[in-house]
C-alpha positions, -999 to +999 in steps of 0.1 A: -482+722-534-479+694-512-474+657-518-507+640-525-514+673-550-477+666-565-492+631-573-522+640-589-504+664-611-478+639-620-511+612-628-531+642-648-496+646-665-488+612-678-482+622-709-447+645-702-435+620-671-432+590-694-413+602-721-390+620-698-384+587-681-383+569-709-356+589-717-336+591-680-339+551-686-319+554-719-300+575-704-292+551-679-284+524-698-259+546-722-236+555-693-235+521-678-223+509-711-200+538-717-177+527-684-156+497-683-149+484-649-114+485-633-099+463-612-077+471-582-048+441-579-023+445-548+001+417-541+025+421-509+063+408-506+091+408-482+131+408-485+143+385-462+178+381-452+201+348-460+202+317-439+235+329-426+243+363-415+270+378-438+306+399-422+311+410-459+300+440-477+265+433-493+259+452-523+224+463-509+232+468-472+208+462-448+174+439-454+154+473-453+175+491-473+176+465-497+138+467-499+139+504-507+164+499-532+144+472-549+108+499-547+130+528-563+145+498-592+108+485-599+096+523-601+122+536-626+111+540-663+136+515-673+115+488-652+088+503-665+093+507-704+105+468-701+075+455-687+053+473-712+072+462-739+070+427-732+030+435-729+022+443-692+004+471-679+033+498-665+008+520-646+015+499-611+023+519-581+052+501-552+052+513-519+078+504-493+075+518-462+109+531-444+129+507-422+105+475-431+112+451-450+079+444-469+069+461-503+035+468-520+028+466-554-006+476-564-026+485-599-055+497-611-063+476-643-088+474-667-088+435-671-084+413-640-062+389-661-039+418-674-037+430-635-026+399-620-003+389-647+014+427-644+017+422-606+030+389-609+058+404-637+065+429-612+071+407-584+093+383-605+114+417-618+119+423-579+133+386-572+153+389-608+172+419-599+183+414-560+196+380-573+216+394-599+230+419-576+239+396-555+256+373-580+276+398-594+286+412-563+303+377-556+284+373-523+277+333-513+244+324-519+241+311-486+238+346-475+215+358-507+183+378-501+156+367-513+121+382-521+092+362-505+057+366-518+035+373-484+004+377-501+003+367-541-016+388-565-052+394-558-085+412-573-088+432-540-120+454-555-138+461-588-138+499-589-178+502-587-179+537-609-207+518-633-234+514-613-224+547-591-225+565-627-255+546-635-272+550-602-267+592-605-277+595-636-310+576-627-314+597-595-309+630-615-331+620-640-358+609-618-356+636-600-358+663-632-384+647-646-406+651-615-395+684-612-401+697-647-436+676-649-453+697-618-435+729-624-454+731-658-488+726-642-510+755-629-534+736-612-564+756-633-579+736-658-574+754-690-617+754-704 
């Protein structure tokens, strides 16, 4: 059958084309309710050494050391079960890339306010524990690390999976309902 007979047979058969697109449109609508949006939130720091540079032993070593020490501390389940007890989100991921001294902390949340608050915990947790290391470890402050935010916690993307799920469910629909509406017809008139 070719296209201008398809569209006569999808005119003659108004009457099983509408309902079935009545109902992809529900259909539609369901899923896109059905799927709350998530929110990517990255935030991006860096250890950087003291004003002076220290002779004595520093309890984390070198600056990129210290900046894998710190990723392996903020992805422990200690860090983890502390964060989510005082409310945050402990799904975030840290990545510190070897012999740098800049970590990632990134999370896929379902709120943008719980996202960048859980960032921002995580951040402070960093810059909490290297200075208590430090102060323990009796080194002078004027050679202290310290954790610098680079770039502070941001909405980088909305996960678009609603209108995606929405859009493929329209598509599919669409598409069966065409499908099923000329498939049905024999192109003989039936008296």
């Amino acid at each position: 059958m070719r296209g201008s007979g398809k569209v006569r047979v999808l005119v003659r058969r108004w009457y099983v084309l509408l309902p079935l697109l009545a109902l992809t449109a529900t259909l539609t609508h369901w899923v896109g309710q059905g799927v709350s949006p998530r929110y990517e939130v990255t935030a991006t720091a860096v250890v950087q050494a003291g004003q002076l540079a220290y002779s004595g032993q520093h309890p984390y070593g070198s600056v990129p050391h210290t900046n894998q020490v710190l990723a392996v501390v903020l992805d422990a389940q200690e860090t983890r079960e502390e964060l989510a007890a005082r409310g945050f989100d402990p799904t975030y991921e840290v990545t510190a890339r070897e012999r740098r001294n800049y970590f990632q902390v990134e999370l896929h949340s379902r709120t943008a306010q719980m996202g960048l608050e859980t960032v921002a915990a995580v951040l402070e947790v960093a810059r909490q524990e290297i200075l208590q290391r430090q102060e323990l470890a009796g080194t002078p402050e004027e050679y202290w690390y310290d954790v610098q935010v680079l770039q502070p916690p941001s909405i980088s993307a909305a996960a678009p999976w609603r209108i995606r799920n929405m859009a493929l469910v329209a598509l599919l629909g669409v598409v069966i309902s065409v499908m099923v509406t000329t498939s049905s017809w024999s192109g003989r008139r039936p008296y």
